[in-house]
N, C-alpha and C positions, 0 to 999 in steps of 0.2 A: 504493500500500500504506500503510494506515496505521501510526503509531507500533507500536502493540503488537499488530499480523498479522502473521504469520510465511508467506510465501506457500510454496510444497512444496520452490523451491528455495531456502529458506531455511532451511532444517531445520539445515545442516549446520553445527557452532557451528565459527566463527572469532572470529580477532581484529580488532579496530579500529586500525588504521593510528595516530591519534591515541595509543592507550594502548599504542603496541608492539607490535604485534600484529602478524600473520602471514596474509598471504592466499594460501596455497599448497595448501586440502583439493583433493584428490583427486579421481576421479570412484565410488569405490566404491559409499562411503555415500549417495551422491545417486542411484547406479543402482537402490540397495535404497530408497530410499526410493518412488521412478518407479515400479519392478515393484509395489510392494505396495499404490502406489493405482490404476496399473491394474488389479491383480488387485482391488482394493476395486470399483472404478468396474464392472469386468465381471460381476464376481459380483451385485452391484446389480441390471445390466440383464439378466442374464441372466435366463430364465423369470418376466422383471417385467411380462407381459401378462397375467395370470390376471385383472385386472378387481377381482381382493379385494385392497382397501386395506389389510386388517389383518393377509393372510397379506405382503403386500409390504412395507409396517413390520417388520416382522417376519424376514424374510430380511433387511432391511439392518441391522437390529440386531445380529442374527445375525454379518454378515461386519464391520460395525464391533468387535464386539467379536475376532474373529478377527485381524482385522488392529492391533489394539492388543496380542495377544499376540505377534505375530511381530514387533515393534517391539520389545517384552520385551526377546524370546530373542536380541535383536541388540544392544541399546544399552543395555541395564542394566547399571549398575556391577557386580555380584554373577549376573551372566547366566550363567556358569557351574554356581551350584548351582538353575540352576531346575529343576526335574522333567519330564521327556519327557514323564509322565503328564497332567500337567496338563491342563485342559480350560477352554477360555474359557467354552465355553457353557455352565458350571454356576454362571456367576456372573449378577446382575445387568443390569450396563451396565461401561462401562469403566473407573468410576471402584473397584467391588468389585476389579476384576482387578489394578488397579493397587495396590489395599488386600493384596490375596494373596499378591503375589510377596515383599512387604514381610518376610515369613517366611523368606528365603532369601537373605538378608543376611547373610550368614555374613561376618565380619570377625576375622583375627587377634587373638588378644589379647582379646575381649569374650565372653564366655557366652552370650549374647542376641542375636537377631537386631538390626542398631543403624537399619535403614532405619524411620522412622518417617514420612516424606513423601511418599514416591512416592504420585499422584493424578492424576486428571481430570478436567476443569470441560466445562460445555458452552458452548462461543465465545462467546456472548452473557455469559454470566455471567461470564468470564475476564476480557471488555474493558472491563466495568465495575471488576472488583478491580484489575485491572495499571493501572490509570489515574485509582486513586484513589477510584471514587465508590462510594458505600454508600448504604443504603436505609433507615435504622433510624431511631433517636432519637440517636444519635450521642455513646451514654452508655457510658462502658466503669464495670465497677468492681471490685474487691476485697474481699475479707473480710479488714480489720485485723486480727482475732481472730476466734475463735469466733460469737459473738452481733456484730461490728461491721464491716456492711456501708460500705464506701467509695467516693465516686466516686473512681475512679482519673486518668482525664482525658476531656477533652470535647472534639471534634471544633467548631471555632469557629463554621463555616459553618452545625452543624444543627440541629437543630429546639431540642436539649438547650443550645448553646451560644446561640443566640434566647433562651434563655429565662434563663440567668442564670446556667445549673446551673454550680461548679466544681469544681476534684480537691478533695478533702478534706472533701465534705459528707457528711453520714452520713445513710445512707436508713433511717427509721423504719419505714415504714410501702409498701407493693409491691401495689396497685390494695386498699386496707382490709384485705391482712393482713399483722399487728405480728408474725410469729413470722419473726425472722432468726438464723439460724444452718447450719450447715454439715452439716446432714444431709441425703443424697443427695437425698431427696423435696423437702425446701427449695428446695436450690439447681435444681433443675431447673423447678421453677415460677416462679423468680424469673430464671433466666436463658430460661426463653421468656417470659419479659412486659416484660423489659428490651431482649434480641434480636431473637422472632420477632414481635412484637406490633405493629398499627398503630395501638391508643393503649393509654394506660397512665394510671393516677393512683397519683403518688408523694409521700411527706412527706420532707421533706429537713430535718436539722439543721443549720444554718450553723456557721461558725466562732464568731459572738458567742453559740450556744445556743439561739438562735433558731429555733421550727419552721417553715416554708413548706412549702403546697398547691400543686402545679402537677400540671396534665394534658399528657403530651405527644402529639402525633401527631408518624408516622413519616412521613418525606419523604426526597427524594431531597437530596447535598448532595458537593460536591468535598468530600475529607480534605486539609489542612493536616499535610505532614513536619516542618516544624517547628513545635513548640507557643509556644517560649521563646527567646529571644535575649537576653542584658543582661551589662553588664560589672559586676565587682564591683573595691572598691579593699581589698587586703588586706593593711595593712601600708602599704609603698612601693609594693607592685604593684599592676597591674591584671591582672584575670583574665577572660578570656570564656567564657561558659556558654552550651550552647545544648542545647536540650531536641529529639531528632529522631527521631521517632517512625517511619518506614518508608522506605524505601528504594524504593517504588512511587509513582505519580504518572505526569504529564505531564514526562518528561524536559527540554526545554529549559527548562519554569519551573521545574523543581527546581532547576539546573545554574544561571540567574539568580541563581533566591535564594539561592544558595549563594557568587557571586561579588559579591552587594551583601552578604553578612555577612561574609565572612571581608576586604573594604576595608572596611567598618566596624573590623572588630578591628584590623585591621591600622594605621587610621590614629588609632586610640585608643592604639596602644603596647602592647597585651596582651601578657604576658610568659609568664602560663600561661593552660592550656583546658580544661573540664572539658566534656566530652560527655556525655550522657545518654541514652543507647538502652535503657534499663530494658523500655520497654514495643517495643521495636522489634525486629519478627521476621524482619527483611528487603527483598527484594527485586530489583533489576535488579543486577547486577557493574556495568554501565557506571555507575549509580551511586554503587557502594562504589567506583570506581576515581576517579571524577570527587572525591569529599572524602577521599580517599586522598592525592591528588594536592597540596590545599589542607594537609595536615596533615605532610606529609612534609618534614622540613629539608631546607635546599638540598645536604648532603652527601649524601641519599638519589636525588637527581634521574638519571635514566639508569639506577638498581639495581633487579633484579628486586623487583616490587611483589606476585607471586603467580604460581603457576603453574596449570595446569588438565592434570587428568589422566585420561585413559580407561580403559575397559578394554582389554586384551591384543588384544582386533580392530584395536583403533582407534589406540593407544597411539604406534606410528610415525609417523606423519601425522596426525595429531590435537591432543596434546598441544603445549598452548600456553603461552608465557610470556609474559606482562603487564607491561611496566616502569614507572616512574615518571616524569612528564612532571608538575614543578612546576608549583605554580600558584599567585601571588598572591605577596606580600613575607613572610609570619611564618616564622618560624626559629626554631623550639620544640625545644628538646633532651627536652622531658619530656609527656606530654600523661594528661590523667586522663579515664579513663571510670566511670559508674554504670550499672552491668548487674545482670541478676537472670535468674530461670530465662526469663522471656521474649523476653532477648535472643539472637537468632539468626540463624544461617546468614550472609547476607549485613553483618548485623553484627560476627558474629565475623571472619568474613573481614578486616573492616576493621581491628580489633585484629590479627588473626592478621600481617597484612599490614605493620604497621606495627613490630611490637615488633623485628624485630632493625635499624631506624633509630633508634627512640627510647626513651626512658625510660616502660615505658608503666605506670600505676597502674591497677586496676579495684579500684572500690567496691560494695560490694552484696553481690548473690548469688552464687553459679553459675551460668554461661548455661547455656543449652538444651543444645547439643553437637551442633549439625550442618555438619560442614566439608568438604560433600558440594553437590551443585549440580545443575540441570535445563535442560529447553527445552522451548517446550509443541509440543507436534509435532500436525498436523492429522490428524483420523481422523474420518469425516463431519461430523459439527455437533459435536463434541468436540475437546477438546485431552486430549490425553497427557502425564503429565509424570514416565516413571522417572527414580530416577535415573541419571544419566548420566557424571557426573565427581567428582572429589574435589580439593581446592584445599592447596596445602601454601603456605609463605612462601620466603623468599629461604634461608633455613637449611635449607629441608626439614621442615620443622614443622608439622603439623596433626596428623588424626584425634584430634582433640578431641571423640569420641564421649559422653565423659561429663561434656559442660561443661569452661569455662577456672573455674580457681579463683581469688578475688578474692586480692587482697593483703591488706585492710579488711572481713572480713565484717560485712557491717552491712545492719539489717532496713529492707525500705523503709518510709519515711514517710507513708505515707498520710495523717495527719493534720495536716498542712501543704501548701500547696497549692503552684503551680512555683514555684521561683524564691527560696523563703519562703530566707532564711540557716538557719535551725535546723531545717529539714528534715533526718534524721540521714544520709541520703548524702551531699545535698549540703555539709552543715556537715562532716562526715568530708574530705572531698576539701578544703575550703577550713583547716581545721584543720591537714593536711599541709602547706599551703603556707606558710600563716602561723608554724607550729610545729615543722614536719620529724616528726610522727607524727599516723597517724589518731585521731581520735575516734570514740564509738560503737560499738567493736567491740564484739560480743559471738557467741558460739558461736552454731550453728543453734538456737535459742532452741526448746521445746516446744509454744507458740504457732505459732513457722512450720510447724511439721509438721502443727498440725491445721489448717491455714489450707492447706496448699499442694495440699491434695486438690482440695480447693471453688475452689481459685485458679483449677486446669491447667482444671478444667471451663469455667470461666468466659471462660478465654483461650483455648479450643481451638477458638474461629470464628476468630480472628485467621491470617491467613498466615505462614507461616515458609518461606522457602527464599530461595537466590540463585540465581535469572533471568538466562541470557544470551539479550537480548530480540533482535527484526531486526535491529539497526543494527550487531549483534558478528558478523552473518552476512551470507553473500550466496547 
């Protein structure tokens, strides 16, 4: 089985042995999971001799889509207020259905249904995104303002980082046309020539003012979790920064890079840490528990690190608790993060997880608000992925439905590139260290409002959830 295949008897989430975890599910959910792809598997072959390939596509469509509603009506956190009426087959494929139920998210306390993730991939397409690789130009960007398009950051491997492009260039010009701004028609043109496109010709303004012509083509290319790694001396202290973009990849090489940077810090003497998940939407728990573990003082070592919670079927045998298992020498009483609405799910976790051990600072925006979690569960050439659990801390503390509030509101810098010191988050966070108060604050400025429409569009290929991948099951 590979890293990120979940085979049938995997469905069922557990814990990892190494992060405290529990290997005691049941045979319930694993009997439901059996019948429903026999009953998949039978429906398939049943009257599949008619000879017509398109009425046979057709029927299996048919009962995949059926059997990703009876997954629904069984393992969705909010599976209570689904509708008996409901009908699969007036959707699509699996991924509409899972878009559907999203309606029925009925949550305490919120006016608005709050599910905004629940989806589908088709396998092939999943074990390219869970493992890091993408197909593009490997250009993300922003609108600083209105009229002022930015690269936000550059995937190092691809075609866009080949070629020179970094955060903070300013795109003039989007295959010869000069009209950049934040109107729906704009930004939809300029985000399929930036995303869906296999080439492109773009004018980029550097930092010195300078214009550059480059053409790119799209290629295949691994993504880089970490963009940034460097210490700063601030004052007497030294401080480690590191810039970490997703919580997906090839697990053991994250889990390396993760153990040759934090003995870097560690044998530099870093006193403080500023992390930076701004653009990070998530990804695997075994992850967020693996730099959970690196970040957590040694008085948190053995204390609940997060819990994982089901719905009412499942809730007795199911619900999991995650502990803390140190990792590495630093012993940080205080830790600062830079977040913004793109930060989520598995990275809020990581704060959510951390703050009743440390002193924890966020700079930036409001994250996204999802403290909810999935598993991609098999349904013919598709994955599933309601959702399925909700994550609280050692306090009992989540349903952070509407975003964690920063301490420091401060707009990001896009017009500085990583790492710059007067970048205003990160000069914010290093400002507190140096001075015991943020720089930069400023209210939700009138600018981010008209920017943040044209942003969420821009950011809404990106993934957001947290993943408990095979290796948390059996």
């Amino acid at each position: 089985m590979s890293p990120h295949t979940i085979s049938m008897n995997s469905v069922i989430i557990l814990s990892n042995n190494t992060q405290g975890m529990k290997y005691s599910r049941k045979i319930s959910l694993f009997s439901l999971l059996i019948i429903a792809l026999m009953s998949f598997v039978m429906s398939c072959k049943k009257e599949n001799n008619t000879g017509n390939t398109t009425l046979d596509s057709l029927d299996i469509a048919n009962k995949i889509k059926d059997t990703a509603w009876r997954y629904a009506q069984d393992l969705y956190l909010w599976y209570n207020h689904l509708p008996a009426s409901f009908n699969p087959q007036s959707y699509s494929d699996p991924n509409a259905i899972m878009e559907a139920i999203r309606a029925y998210s009925i949550e305490p306390g919120f006016p608005n249904p709050v599910d905004k993730w629940s989806f589908a991939i088709k396998k092939t397409d999943w074990d390219n995104v869970s493992s890091g690789i993408s197909g593009d130009f490997g250009m993300n960007i922003f609108f600083n303002s209105t009229n002022d398009l930015r690269v936000s950051y550059v995937e190092p491997a691809s075609p866009a980082g080949a070629s020179g492009i970094s955060r903070s260039w300013r795109i003039i010009s989007v295959n010869n046309d000069t009209a950049i701004n934040t109107e729906d028609a704009t930004i939809t043109r300029i985000s399929t020539a930036v995303f869906k496109s296999a080439s492109g010709s773009f004018v980029f303004r550097r930092p010195d003012n300078t214009d550059t012509s480059i053409t790119l083509t799209s290629a295949s290319y691994q993504e880089s979790p970490i963009l940034l790694d460097t210490i700063y001396r601030v004052g007497s202290e030294k401080v480690g920064y590191m810039v970490f973009n997703s919580f997906l990849g090839d697990i053991p090489s994250v889990k390396n890079k993760f153990s040759n940077l934090f003995s870097t810090f560690s044998s530099a003497g870093i006193q403080d840490i500023v992390v930076d998940l701004r653009y990070n939407g998530g990804g695997y728990v075994e992850l967020q528990n693996e730099l959970a573990n690196y970040l957590v003082p040694n008085a948190g070592n053995g204390g609940i690190m997060l819990q994982e919670k089901y719905n009412d079927k499942y809730s007795r045998r199911y619900d999991t608790t995650i502990t803390y298992n140190k990792k590495g020498s630093l012993n940080l009483s205080r830790i600062f993060f830079i977040v913004a609405k793109n930060t989520a799910s598995a990275s809020e976790l990581l704060i959510n997880s951390l703050k009743p051990y440390m002193d924890v600072k966020l700079v930036g925006r409001a994250t996204h608000g999802k403290p909810v979690g999935f598993f991609n569960i098999p349904v013919g050439d598709w994955y599933i992925f309601p959702v399925s659990f909700r994550s609280v801390n050692k306090n009992g503390e989540g349903n952070y439905f509407n975003g964690m509030q920063p301490d420091a509101g401060v707009s990001d810098g896009l017009d500085k590139q990583w790492g710059d010191v007067n970048e205003k988050c990160l000069a914010s966070a290093l400002h507190y260290i140096s001075d015991g108060v943020f720089s930069n604050i400023s209210a939700r400025s009138t600018q981010d409002v008209l920017t943040d429409a044209g942003n969420t569009v821009l950011d809404a290929r990106r993934f957001k959830g947290a993943v408990a991948d095979s290796r948390s099951l059996h």
